[in-house]
C-alpha positions as CSV (number, residue, x, y, z in Angstrom):
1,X,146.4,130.3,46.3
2,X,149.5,131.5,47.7
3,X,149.6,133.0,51.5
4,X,151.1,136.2,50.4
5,X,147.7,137.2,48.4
6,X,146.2,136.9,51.5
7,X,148.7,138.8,53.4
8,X,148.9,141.7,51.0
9,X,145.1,142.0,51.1
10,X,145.1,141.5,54.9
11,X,147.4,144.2,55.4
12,X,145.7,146.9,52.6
13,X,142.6,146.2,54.7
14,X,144.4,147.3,58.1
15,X,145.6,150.4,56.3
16,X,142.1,151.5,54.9
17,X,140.1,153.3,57.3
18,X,136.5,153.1,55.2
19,X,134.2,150.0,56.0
20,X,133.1,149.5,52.6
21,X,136.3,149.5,51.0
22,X,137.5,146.9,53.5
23,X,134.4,144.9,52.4
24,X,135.0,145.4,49.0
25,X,138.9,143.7,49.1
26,X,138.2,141.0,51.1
27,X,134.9,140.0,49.0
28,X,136.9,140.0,45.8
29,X,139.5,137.7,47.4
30,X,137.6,135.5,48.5
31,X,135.4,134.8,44.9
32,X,139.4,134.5,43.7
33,X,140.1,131.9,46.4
34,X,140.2,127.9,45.1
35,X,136.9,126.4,46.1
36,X,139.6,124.1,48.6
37,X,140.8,126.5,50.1
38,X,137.4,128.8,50.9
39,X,137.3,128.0,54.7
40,X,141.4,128.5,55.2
41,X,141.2,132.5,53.5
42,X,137.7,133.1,55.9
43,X,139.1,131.5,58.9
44,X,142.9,133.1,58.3
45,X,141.1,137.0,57.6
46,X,139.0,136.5,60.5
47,X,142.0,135.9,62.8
48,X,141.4,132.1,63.3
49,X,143.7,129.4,62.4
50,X,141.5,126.5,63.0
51,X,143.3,124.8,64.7
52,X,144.8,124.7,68.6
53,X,148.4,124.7,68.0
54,X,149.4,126.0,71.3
55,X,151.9,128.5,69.8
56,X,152.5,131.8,72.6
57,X,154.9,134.6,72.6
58,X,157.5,132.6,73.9
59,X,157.2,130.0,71.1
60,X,157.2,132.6,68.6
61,X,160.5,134.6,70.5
62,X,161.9,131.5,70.0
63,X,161.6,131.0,66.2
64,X,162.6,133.9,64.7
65,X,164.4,133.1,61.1
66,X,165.4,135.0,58.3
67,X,162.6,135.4,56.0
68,X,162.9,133.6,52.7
69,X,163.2,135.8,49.4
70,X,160.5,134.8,47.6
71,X,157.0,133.8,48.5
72,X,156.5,129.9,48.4
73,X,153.6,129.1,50.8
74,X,150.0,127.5,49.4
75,X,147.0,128.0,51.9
76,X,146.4,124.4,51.5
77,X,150.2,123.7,52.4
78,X,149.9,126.1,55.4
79,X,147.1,124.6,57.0
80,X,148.4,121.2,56.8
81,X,151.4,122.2,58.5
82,X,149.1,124.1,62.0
83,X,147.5,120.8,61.5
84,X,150.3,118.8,62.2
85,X,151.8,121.0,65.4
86,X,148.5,120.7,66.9
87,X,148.8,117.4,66.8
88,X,151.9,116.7,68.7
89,X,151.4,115.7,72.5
90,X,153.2,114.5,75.2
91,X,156.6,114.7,76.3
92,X,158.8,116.8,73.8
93,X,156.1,118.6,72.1
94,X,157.1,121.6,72.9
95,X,160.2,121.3,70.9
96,X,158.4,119.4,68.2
97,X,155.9,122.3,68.1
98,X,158.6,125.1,68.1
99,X,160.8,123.1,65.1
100,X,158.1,123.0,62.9
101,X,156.5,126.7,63.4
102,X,160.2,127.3,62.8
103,X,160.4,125.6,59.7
104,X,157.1,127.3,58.5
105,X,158.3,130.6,58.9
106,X,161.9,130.2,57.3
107,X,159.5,129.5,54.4
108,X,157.8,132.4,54.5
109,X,158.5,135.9,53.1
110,X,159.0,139.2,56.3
111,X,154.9,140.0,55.1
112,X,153.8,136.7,55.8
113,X,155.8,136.1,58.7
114,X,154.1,138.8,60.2
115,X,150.7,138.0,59.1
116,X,151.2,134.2,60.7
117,X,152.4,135.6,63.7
118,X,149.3,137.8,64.1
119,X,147.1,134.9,63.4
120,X,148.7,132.8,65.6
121,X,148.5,134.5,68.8
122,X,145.1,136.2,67.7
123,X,146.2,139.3,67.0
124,X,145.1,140.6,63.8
125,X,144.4,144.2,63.3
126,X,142.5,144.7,60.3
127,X,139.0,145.9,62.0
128,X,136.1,143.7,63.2
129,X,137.2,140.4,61.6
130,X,134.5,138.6,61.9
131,X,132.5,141.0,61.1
132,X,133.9,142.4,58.1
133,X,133.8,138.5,56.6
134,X,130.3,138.2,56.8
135,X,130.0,141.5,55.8
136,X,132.1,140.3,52.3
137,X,131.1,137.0,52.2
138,X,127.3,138.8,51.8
139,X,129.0,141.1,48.8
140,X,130.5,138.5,47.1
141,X,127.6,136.2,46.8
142,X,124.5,138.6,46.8
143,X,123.5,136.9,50.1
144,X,122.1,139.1,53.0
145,X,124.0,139.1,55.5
146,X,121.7,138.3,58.2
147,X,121.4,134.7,57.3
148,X,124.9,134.5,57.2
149,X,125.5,135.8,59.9
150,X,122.4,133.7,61.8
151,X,124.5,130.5,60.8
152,X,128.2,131.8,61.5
153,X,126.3,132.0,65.2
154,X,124.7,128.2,64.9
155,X,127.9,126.5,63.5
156,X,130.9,128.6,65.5
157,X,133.1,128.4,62.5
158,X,133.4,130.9,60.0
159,X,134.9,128.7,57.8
160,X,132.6,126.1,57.4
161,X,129.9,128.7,56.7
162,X,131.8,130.4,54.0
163,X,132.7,127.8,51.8
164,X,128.9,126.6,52.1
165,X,127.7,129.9,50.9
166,X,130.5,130.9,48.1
167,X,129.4,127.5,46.8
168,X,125.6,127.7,47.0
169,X,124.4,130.9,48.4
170,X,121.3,131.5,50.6
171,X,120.7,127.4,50.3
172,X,123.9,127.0,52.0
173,X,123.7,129.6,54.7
174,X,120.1,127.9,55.3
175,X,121.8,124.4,55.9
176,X,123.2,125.6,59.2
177,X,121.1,125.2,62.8
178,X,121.3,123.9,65.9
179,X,122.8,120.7,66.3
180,X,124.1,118.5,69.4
181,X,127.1,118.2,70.2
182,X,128.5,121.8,68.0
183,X,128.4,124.2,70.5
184,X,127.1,127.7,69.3
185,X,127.6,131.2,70.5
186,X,126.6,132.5,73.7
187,X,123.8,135.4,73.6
188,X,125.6,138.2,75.3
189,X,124.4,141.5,77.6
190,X,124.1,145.4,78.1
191,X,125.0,147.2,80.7
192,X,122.5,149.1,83.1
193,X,122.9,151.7,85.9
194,X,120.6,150.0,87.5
195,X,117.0,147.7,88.3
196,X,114.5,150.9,87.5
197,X,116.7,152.0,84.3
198,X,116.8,148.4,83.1
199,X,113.1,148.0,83.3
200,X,112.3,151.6,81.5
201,X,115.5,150.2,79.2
202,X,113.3,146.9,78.5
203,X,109.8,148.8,78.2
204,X,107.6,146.8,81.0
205,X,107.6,143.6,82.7
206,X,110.8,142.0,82.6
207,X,112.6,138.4,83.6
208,X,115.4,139.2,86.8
209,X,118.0,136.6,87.1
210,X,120.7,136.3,89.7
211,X,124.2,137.3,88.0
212,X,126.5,134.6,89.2
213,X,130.2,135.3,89.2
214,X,131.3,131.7,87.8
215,X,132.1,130.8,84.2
216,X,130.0,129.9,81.5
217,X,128.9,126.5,80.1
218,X,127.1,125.2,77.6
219,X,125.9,121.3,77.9
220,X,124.3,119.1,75.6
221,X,122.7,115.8,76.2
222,X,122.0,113.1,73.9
223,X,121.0,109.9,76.2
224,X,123.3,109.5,78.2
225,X,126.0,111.3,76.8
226,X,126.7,114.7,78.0
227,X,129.4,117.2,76.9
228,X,129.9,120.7,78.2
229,X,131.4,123.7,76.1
230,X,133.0,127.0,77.6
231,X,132.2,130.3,76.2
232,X,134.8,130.5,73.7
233,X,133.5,127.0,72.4
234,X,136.0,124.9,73.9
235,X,135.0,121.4,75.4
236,X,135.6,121.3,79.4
237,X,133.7,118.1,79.7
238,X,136.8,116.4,81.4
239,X,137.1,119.1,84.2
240,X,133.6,119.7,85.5
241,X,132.4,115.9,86.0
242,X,129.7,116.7,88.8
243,X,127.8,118.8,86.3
244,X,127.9,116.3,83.7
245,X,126.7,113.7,86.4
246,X,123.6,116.7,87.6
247,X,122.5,117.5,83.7
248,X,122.7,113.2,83.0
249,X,120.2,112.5,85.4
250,X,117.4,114.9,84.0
251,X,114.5,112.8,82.5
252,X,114.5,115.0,79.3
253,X,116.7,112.9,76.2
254,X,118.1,115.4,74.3
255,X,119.0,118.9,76.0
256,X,120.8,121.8,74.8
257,X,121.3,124.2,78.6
258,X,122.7,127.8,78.7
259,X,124.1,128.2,82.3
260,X,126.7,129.0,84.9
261,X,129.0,126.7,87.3
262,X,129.7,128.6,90.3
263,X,131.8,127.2,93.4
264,X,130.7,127.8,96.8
265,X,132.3,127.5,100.6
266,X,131.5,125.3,103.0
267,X,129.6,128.4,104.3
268,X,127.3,127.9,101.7
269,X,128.3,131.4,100.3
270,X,129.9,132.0,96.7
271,X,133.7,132.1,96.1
272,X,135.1,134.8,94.0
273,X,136.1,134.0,90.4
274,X,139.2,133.4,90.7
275,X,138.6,130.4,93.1
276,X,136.0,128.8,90.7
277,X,138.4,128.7,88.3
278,X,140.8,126.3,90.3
279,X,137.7,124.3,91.4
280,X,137.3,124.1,87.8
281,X,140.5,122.7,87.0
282,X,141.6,121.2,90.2
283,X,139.4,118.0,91.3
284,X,139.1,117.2,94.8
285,X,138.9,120.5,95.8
286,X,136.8,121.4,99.7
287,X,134.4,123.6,97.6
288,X,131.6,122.7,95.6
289,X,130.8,123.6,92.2
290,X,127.3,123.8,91.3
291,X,125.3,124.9,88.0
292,X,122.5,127.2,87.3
293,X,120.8,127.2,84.5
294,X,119.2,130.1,83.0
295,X,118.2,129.1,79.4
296,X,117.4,126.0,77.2
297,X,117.8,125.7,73.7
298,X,116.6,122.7,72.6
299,X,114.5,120.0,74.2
300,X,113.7,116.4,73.4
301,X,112.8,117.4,69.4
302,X,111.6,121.1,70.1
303,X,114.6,123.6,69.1
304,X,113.5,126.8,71.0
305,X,115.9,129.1,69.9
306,X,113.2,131.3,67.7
307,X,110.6,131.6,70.8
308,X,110.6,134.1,73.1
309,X,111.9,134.0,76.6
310,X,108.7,133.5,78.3
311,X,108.1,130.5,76.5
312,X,112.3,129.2,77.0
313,X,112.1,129.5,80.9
314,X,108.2,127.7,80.7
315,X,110.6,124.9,79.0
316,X,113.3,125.1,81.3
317,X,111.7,125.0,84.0
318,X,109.9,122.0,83.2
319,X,112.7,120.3,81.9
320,X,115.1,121.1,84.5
321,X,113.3,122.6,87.8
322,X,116.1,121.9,90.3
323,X,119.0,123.4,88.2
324,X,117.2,126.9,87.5
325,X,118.5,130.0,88.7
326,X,116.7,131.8,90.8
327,X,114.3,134.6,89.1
328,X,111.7,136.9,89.5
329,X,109.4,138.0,86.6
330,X,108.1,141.8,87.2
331,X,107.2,145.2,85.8
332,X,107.9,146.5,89.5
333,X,111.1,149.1,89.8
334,X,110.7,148.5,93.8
335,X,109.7,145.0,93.8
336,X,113.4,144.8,91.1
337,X,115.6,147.0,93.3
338,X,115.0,144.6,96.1
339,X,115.3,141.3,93.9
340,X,118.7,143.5,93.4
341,X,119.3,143.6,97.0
342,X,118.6,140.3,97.9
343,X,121.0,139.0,95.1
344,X,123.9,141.0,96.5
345,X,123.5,139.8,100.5
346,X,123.8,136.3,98.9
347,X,127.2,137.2,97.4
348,X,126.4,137.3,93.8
349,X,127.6,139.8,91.6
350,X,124.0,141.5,90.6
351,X,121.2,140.4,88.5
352,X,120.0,139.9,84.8
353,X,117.0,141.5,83.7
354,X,115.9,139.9,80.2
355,X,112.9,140.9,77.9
356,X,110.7,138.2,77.8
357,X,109.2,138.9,74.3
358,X,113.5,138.0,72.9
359,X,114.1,135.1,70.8
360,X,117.9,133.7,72.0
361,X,119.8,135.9,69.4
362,X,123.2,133.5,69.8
363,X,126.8,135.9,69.9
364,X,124.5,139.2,69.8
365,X,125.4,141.8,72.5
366,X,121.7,143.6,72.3
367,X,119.6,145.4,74.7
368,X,117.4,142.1,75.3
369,X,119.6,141.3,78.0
370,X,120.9,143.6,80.5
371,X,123.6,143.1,83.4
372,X,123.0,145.0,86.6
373,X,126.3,145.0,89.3
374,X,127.7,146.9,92.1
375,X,130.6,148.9,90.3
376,X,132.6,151.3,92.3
377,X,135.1,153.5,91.0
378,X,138.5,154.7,92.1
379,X,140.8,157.1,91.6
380,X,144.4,155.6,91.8
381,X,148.0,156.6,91.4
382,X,150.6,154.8,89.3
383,X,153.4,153.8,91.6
384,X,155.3,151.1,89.8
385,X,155.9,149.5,87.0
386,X,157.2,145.8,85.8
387,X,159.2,145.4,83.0
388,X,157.6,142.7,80.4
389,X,158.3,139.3,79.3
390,X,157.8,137.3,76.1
391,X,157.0,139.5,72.9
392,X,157.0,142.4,75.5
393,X,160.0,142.0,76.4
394,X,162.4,145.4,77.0
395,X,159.0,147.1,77.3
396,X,156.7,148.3,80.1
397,X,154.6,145.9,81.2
398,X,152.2,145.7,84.5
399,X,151.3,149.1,86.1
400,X,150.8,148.6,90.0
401,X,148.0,150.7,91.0
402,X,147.6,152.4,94.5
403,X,145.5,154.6,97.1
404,X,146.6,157.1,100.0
405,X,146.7,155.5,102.9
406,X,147.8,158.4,105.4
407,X,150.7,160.2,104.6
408,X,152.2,157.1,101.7
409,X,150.4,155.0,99.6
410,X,149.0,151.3,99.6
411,X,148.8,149.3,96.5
412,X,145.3,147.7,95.3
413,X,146.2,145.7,92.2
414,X,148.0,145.9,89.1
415,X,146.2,146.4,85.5
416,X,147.6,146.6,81.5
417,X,144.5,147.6,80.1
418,X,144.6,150.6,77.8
419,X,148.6,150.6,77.0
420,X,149.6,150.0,73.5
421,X,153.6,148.6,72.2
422,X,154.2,152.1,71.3
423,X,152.3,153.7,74.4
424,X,155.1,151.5,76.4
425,X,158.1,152.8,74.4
426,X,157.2,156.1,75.2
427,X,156.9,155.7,78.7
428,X,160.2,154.3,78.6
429,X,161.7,157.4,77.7
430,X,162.9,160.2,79.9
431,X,161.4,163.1,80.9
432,X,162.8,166.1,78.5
433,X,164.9,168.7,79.4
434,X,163.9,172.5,80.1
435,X,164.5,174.7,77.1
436,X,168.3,176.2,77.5
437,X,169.8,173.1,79.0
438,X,171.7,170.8,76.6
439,X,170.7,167.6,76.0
440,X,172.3,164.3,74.7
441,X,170.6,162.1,72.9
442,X,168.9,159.4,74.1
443,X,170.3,156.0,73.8
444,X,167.4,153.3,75.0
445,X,169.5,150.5,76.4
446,X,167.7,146.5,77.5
447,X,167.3,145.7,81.1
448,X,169.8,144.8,83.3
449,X,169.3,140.3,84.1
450,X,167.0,140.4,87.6
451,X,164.8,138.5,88.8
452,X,161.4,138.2,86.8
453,X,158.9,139.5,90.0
454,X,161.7,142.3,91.2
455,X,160.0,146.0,90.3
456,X,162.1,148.5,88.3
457,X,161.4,151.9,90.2
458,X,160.3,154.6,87.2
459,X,158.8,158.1,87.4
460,X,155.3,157.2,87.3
461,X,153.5,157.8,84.6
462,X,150.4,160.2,85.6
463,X,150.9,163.5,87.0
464,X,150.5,163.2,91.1
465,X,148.3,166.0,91.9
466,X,150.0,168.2,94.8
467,X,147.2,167.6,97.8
468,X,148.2,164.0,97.5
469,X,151.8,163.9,97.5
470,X,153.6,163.2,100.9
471,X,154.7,166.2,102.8
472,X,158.2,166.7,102.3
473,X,160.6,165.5,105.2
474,X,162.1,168.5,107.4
475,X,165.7,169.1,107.4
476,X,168.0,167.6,109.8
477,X,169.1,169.9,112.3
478,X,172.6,171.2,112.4
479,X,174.6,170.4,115.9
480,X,175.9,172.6,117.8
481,X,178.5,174.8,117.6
482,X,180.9,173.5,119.9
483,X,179.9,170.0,118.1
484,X,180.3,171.1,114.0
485,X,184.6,170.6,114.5
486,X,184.7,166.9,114.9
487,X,182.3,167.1,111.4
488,X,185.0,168.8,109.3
489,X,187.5,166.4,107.7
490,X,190.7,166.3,109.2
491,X,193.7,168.1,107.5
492,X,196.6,166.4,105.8
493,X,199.9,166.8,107.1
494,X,202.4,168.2,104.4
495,X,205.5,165.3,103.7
496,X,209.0,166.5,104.8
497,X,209.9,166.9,100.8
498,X,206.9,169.3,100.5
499,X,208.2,171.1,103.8
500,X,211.5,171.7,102.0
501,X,209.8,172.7,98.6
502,X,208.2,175.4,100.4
503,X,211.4,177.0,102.9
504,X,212.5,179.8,101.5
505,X,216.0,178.8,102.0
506,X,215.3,175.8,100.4
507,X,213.8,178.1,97.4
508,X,216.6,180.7,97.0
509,X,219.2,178.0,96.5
510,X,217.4,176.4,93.9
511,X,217.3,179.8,92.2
């Protein structure tokens, strides 16, 4: 099948605001898809490529080619070729990499240009992708979608799953469970106010967890082989060799572990996210990165994922009693808000309460699991703005967010959330004119060359209210009088021509 089907289809989907009729195009492309090419449409509509091509903004900045006049591109062809850039390593990939994408798109017609791009850099807007596949994958086949959607969870690919079911249905969405060593994904949590509405949330007695602010890993053990798994399903195995070595020398065989790895200070006190993530990728670092383990999946032969929590944590903490986190089963609001308490002096960011009737429903955010934390809100003041870099370049980048502090203003941090391309155009622009006044046209020109961390000063871009602007300065005072003469500029002496211009006798002989 050629790419530019897909593309069209992907880009009627993004323009049709009903669910159903997004289901209903993608499910009769994909019973039109070659039976080869199943898992590249499902993988491609979903926003995946399926492969790690490390191709950014720069990359794709880089490339830009005149698009070819008439569409070319197989799916089969396609894939092949994100095969073969994700394979490059070493020295001089980066041009390798960039040559070839380069070479791909000067094949490829302006619609599928942009649709590679998008899927590229993960940046598909068509609606829930996922979602919507499984959603058509269920229409096209008469499948329900809850098994299909149970094994897109199990196997981490959507791919894989829908080529087994567009070939044989419910049998091949019921091939798919949990395995070693294929990573599956994470259960995921609510949001509570907090301990006594979680609790009245869950309906009675409830498991609370410490929340640790680490990162999320995934280990399975076969033996004594042991490979870990982030939450995006990567393998970190490489970078986190003291877990690996803690998780080896349990006496169960075969574990599947749902946990965190959390660095802490020679203080004994956690470090702050952002400093677990350099233990994480730095070795030989003074900190110490530990793991705590709050679920298990499978054990020796038993897969556990359909049994409820109560039974899970009986498992895990049989299995592994020295790696689990610390927890507190309870129907108590007051015994739960001190739990709360408790977890917060330690330096952790809050605690999990968990219903402990719940199977492990894996890449579900439900109400099973709920995250309690300390979250205070500010009110803050745009007061600068970066300009961006990459595929936002000549647009508005980083706001740098700030506080009073006296009579000015100190800044706290700097966020992007919530601003889209065209949301940064527009703040771009100059403010308009009063009515009466004339007004030219307004000609948007690039940034002058500067240094990539120097600020470009702008009105900012939210109203300051008047109680929190700085008083105005008072003006300077004038000197006095005897003083204001040596302030006035001094006159020019007239030229002797201009002397003679001006002499009357000088005048009446020129009449």
């Amino acid at each position: 099948m050629l790419l530019e089907q897909v593309a069209k289809v992907s880009a009627e989907v993004a323009q049709t605001s009903a669910r159903k009729k997004k289901v209903a195009l993608l499910a009769q492309l994909l019973r039109e898809v070659p039976v080869a090419e199943r898992a590249i449409a499902a993988r491609y509509l979903s926003g995946e490529v399926g492969h790690k091509t490390g191709i950014g903004y720069s990359t794709m900045s880089e490339a830009r080619v005149p698009p070819a006049a008439a569409a070319t591109l197989e799916l089969a062809g396609v894939d092949r070729r994100f095969a073969a850039i994700a394979a490059w390593k070493g020295a001089g990939s980066a041009r390798a990499r960039k040559d070839e994408y380069g070479a791909l798109l000067a094949a490829a017609t302006q619609l599928e240009q942009g649709f590679l791009g998008a899927v590229v850099v993960g940046e598909l807007r068509q609606g829930a992708l996922d979602a919507l596949v499984v959603d058509a994958l269920a229409l096209a086949t008469g499948v329900a979608a809850k098994p299909i959607r149970t094994a897109y969870m199990l196997a981490g690919d959507l791919g894989v799953v829908a080529e087994a079911v567009l070939a044989d249905g419910a049998a091949g969405a019921a091939r798919f469970g949990l395995t070693l060593f294929r990573p599956i994904l994470p259960m995921l949590a609510q949001v509570a106010d907090d301990a006594r509405a979680a609790l009245a949330t869950i309906g009675g007695e409830a498991a609370l967890e410490w929340k640790l602010d680490g990162f999320r890993v995934q280990l399975h053990k076969d033996g004594d082989l042991v490979r870990a798994f982030s939450r995006s399903l990567n393998d970190v195995t490489a970078s986190i060799p003291e877990l690996i070595a803690a998780v080896r020398a349990l006496p169960a065989n075969r574990l599947i572990l749902d946990g965190e790895a959390l660095a802490y200070g020679p203080n004994g006190r956690p470090l702050p996210f952002q400093d677990t993530m350099r233990r994480k990728s730095a070795a030989g670092a003074d900190s110490t990165l530990r793991l705590s383990v709050f679920d298990a999946l499978l054990v020796d032969d038993q897969t556990l994922l359909a049994l409820p929590a109560r039974e899970r944590i009986a498992a895990l903490e049989a299995a592994a009693p020295g790696l689990a986190v610390p927890r507190l089963v309870t129907a108590d609001p007051d015994a739960a808000t001190a739990f709360y308490e408790a977890a917060l002096a330690e330096g952790h960011e809050g605690v999990m309460a968990k219903a402990l009737d719940a199977p492990y429903d894996a890449g579900n955010r439900g109400a099973a699991w709920l995250k309690i934390k300390k979250v205070r809100r500010l009110d803050l003041v745009v007061l600068a703005v970066e300009w961006g870099s990459g595929r936002r370049k000549g647009l508005l980048s980083n706001l740098h967010l700030g506080a009073r502090d006296g009579d000015g203003f100190a800044m706290l941090g700097k966020t992007f959330k919530g601003m889209t391309d065209g949301g940064a155009r527009l703040a771009d622009r100059p403010a308009p004119r009063a009515r009466g006044r004339p007004r030219r046209p307004h000609r948007p020109r690039p940034p002058r060359a500067r240094r990539r961390d120097r600020l470009q000063r702008r009105p900012p871009l939210l109203a300051v209210p008047r109680r929190l602007r700085p008083p105005p300065r008072p003006p300077r005072p004038l000197p006095p009088r005897q003083d204001r003469r040596r302030l006035r500029p001094p006159r020019r002496r007239p030229r002797d021509r201009d002397r003679r211009r001006r002499h009357p006798a000088v005048t009446r002989g020129a009449r």
